[in-house]
SEBASE-70357 format. One record per residue (C-alpha): residue in one letter; z, x, y. Coordinates in pm, 1 decimal, m for minus. Example, Ala and Ser with C-alpha at 12.3 -4.5 7.8 and 13.67 -1.06 7.14 Angstrom:
2
(doro a (780.0 1230.0 m450.0))
(doro s (714.0 1367.0 m106.0))
END
This chain:
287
(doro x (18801.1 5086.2 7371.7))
(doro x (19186.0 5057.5 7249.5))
(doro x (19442.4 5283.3 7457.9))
(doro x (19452.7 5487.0 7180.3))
(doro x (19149.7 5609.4 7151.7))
(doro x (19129.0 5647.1 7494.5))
(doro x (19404.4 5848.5 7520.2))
(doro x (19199.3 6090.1 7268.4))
(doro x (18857.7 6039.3 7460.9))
(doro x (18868.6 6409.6 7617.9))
(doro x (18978.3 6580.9 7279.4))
(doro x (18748.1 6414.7 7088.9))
(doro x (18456.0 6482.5 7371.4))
(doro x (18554.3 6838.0 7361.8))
(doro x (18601.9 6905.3 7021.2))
(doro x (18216.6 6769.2 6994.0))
(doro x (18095.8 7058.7 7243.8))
(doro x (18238.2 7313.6 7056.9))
(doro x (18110.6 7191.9 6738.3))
(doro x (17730.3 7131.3 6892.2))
(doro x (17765.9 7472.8 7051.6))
(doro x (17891.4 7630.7 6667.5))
(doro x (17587.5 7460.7 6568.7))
(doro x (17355.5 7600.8 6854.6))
(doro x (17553.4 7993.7 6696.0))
(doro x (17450.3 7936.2 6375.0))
(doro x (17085.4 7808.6 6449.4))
(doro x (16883.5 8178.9 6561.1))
(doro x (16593.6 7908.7 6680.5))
(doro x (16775.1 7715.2 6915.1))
(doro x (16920.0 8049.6 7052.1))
(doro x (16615.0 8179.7 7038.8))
(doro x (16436.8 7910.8 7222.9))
(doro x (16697.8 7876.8 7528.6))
(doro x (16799.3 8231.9 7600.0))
(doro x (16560.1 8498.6 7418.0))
(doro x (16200.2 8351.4 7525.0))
(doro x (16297.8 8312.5 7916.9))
(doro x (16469.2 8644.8 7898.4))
(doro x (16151.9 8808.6 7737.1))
(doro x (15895.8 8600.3 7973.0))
(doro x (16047.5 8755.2 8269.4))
(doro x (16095.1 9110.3 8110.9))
(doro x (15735.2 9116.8 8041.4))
(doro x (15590.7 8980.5 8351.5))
(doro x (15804.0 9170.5 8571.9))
(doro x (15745.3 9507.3 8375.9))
(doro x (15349.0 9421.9 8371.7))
(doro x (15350.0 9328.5 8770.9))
(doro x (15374.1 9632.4 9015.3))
(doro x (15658.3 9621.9 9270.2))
(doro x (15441.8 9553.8 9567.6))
(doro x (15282.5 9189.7 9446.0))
(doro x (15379.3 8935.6 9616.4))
(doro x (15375.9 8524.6 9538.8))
(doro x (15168.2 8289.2 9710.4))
(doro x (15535.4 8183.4 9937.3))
(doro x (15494.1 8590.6 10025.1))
(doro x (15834.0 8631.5 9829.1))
(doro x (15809.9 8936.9 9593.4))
(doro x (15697.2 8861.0 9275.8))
(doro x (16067.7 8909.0 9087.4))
(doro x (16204.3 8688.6 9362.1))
(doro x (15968.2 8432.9 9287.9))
(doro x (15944.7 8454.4 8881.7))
(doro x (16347.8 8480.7 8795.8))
(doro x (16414.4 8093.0 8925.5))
(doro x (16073.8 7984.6 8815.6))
(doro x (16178.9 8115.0 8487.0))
(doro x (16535.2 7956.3 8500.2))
(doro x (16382.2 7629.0 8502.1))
(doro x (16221.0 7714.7 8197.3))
(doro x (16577.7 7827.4 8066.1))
(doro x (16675.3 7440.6 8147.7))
(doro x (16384.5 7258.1 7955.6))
(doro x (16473.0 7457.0 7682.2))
(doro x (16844.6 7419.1 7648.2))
(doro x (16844.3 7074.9 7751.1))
(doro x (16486.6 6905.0 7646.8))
(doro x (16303.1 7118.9 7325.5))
(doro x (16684.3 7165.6 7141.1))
(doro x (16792.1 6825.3 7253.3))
(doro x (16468.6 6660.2 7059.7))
(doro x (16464.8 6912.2 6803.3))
(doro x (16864.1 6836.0 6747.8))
(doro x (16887.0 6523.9 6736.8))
(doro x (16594.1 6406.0 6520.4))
(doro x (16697.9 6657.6 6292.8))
(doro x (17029.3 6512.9 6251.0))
(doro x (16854.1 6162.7 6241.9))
(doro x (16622.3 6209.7 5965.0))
(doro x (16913.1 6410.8 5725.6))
(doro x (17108.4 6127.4 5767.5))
(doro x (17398.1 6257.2 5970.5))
(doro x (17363.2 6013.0 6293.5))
(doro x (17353.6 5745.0 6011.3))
(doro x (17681.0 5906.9 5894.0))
(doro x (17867.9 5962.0 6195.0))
(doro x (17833.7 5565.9 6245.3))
(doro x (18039.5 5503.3 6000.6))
(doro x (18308.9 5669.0 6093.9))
(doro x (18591.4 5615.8 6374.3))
(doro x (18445.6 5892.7 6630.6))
(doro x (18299.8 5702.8 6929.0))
(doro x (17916.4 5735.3 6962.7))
(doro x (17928.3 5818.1 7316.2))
(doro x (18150.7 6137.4 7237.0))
(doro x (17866.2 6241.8 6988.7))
(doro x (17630.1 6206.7 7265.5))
(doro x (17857.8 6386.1 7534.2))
(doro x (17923.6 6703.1 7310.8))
(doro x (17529.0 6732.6 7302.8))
(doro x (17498.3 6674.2 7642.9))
(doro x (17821.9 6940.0 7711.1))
(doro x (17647.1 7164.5 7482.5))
(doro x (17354.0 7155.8 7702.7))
(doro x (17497.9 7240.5 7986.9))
(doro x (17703.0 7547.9 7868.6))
(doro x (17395.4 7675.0 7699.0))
(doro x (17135.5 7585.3 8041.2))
(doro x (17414.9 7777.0 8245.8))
(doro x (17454.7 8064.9 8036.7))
(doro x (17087.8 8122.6 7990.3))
(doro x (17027.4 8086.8 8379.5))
(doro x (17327.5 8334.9 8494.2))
(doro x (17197.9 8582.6 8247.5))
(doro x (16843.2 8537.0 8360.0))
(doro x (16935.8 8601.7 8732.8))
(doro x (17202.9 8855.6 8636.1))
(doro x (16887.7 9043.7 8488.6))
(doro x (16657.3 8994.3 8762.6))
(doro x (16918.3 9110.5 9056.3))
(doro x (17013.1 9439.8 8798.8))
(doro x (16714.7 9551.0 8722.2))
(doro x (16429.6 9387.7 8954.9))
(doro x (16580.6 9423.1 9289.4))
(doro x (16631.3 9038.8 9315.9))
(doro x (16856.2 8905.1 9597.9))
(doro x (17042.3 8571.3 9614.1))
(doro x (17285.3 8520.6 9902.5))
(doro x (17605.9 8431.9 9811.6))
(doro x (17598.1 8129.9 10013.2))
(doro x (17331.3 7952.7 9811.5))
(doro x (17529.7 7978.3 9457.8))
(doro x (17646.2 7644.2 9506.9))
(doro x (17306.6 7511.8 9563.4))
(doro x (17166.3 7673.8 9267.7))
(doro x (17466.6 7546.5 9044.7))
(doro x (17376.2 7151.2 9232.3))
(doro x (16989.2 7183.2 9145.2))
(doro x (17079.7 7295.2 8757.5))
(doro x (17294.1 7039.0 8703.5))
(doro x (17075.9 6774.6 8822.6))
(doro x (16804.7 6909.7 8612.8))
(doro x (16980.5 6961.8 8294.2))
(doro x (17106.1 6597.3 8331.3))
(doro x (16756.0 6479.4 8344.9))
(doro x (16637.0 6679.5 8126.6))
(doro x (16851.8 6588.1 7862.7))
(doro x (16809.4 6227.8 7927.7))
(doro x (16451.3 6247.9 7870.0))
(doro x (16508.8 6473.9 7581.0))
(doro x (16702.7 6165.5 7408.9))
(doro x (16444.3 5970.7 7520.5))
(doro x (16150.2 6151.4 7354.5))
(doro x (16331.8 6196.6 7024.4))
(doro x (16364.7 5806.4 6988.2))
(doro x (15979.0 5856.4 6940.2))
(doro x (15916.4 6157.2 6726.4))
(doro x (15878.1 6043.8 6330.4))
(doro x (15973.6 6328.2 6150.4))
(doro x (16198.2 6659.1 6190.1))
(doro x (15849.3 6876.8 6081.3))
(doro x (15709.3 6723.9 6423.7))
(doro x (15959.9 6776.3 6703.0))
(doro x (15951.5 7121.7 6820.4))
(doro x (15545.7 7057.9 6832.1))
(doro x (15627.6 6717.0 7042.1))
(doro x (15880.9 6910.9 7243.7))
(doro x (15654.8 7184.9 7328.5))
(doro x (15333.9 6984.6 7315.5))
(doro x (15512.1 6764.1 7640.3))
(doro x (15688.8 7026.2 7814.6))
(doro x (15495.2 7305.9 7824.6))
(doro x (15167.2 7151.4 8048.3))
(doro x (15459.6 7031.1 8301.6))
(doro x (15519.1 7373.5 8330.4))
(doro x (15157.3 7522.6 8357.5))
(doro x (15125.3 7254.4 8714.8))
(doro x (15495.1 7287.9 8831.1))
(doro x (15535.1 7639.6 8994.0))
(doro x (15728.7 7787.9 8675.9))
(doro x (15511.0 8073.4 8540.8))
(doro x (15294.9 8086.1 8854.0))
(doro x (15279.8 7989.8 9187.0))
(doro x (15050.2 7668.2 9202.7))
(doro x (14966.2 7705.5 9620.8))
(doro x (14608.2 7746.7 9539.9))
(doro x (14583.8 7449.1 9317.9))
(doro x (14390.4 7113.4 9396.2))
(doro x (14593.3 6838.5 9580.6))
(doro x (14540.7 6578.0 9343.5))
(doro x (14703.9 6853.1 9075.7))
(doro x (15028.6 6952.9 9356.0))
(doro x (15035.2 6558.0 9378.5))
(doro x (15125.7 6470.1 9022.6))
(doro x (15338.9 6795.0 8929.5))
(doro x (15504.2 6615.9 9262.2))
(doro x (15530.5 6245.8 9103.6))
(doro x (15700.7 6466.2 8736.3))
(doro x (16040.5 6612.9 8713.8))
(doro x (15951.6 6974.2 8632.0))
(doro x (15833.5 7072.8 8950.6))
(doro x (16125.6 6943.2 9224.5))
(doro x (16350.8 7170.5 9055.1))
(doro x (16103.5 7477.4 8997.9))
(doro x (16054.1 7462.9 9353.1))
(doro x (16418.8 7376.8 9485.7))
(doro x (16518.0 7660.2 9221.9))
(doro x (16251.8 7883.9 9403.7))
(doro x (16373.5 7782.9 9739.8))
(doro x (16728.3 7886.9 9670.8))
(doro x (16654.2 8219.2 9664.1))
(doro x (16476.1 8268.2 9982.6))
(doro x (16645.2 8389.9 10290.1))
(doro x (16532.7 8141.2 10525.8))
(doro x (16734.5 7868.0 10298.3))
(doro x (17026.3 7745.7 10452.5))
(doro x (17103.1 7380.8 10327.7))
(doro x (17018.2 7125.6 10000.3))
(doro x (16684.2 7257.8 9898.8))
(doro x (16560.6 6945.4 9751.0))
(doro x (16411.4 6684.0 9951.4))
(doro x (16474.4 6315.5 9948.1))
(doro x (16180.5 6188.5 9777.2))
(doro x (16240.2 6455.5 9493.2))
(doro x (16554.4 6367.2 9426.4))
(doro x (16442.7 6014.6 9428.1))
(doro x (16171.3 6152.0 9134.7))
(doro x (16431.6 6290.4 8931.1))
(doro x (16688.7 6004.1 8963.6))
(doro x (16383.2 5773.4 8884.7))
(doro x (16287.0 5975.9 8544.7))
(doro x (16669.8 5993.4 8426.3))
(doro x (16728.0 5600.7 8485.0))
(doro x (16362.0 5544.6 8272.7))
(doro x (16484.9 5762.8 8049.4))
(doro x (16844.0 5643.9 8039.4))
(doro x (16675.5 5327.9 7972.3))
(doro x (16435.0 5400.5 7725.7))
(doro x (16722.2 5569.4 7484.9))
(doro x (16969.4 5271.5 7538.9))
(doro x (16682.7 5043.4 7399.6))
(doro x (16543.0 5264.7 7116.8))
(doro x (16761.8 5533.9 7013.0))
(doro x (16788.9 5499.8 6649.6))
(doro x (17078.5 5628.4 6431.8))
(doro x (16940.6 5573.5 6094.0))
(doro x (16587.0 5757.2 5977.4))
(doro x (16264.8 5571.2 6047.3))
(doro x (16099.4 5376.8 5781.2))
(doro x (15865.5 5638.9 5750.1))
(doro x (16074.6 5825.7 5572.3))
(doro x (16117.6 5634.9 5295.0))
(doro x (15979.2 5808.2 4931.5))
(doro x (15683.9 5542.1 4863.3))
(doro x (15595.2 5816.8 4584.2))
(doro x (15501.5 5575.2 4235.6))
(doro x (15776.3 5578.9 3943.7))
(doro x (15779.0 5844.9 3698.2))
(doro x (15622.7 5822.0 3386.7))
(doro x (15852.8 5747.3 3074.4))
(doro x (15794.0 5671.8 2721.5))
(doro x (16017.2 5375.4 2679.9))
(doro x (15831.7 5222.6 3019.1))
(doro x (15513.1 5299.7 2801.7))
(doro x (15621.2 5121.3 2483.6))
(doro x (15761.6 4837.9 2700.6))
(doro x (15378.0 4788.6 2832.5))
(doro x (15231.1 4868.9 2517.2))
(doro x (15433.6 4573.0 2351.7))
(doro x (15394.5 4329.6 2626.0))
(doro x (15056.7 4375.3 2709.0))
(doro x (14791.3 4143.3 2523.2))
(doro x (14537.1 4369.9 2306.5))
(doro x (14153.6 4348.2 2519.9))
(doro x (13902.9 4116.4 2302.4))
END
């Protein structure tokens, strides 16, 4: 990179945040998705659940569902509108577009991934913001930072693998099913809309080995009072480092900035009478 455009870098890489988060304004599904859905999940379920049940942990129930449903906040922000945004811009041609011009790639790629953030953060501190108003849920002011350490290492993952998965979705019609279809069993086995203690270990195992559930349950952990240091263990933060490097990986080697071949209109010619004449003429009468 000249020291020119590096000079520029952090203009350019902000000016593509606010333009993905204009984008994320003036979409009402990708709003919807990231900060209406999680904020209606635990509304309902909370509303629906009398005071005195209790989680499997023996937190209260709010306690337990308002970071179980921040997690949920994450995937959404930073995996379903990361697939659904960028194969959408793939397949209309505007990734194809953008490479023709002098903006860097990586900035293009930074404002989605600052876009995610500001969108997974917002959604989370309205989500808990919620819960402590009007549920009676406690966080000690202590553990803020770890909350804020576990989201960002999510969304970062999260994202990653959201690139990752778009590199193999064919078509704009079929992302938000692909999105959904992939994300939302993770979250059935991972602790996010209920508490998976009674669950067989061979289940608890693989939610263990998949990066949904080391941040449901460091999310979870954070806001119990007996928490007093990094709530996620070493061998889940080894799982989540390990899925963002395979991800990281995959996207390097397949992302694609053009549409696939897929796309391409294999419809036949339409008819026209001077194409008829021509093969009328040219075509030898039938004994």
């Amino acid at each position: 990179m000249s020291r020119g455009r590096l000079r520029h870098a952090p203009r350019l890489a902000l000016g593509q945040i606010r333009y993905q988060l204009l984008l994320l304004v003036r979409n009402p599904l990708g709003f919807f998705l990231a900060l209406v859905v999680p904020l209606l999940l635990v509304l309902c379920l909370n509303l629906l659940t009398p005071g005195s049940v209790t989680a499997d942990n023996g937190v209260p129930y709010a306690e337990f569902l308002t970071p179980a449903i921040g997690t949920f906040c994450l995937l959404n922000a930073c995996y379903v509108n990361t697939i659904t945004g960028l194969v959408l811009a793939r397949e209309q041609g505007i990734l194809k577009r953008l490479r023709g011009t002098p903006l860097p790639m990586w900035t293009y790629l930074f404002g989605r991934l600052g876009s995610a953030f500001v969108t997974g953060a917002t959604a989370l501190a309205v989500l808990v913001a919620v819960g402590v108003a009007f549920f009676g849920v406690t966080i000690d002011s202590a553990t803020i930072g770890y909350v804020a350490g576990v989201a960002s290492l999510a969304m970062c993952c999260f994202f990653l693998l959201g690139v990752a998965v778009s590199t193999l979705v064919p078509s704009a019609e079929t992302a938000l099913p692909v999105a959904y279809g992939t994300m939302l069993p993770l979250a059935f086995i991972s602790d996010v809309f209920f508490s998976s203690a009674h669950a067989p270990q061979w289940l608890h195992d693989l939610a263990s080995a998949l990066p949904v559930a080391p941040v449901a349950r460091a999310m979870e952990d954070t806001f119990r009072p007996d928490t007093h240091g990094w709530p996620m263990s070493g061998g889940a933060m080894l799982v989540m480092l390990g899925w963002a490097l395979g991800a990281a990986v995959t996207a390097a080697l397949l992302f694609r900035w053009s549409p696939g071949p897929w796309r391409r209109d294999h419809r036949a010619p339409r008819w026209h009478p001077r194409h008829s004449a021509t093969v009328t003429a040219t075509t030898p009468p039938r004994p």
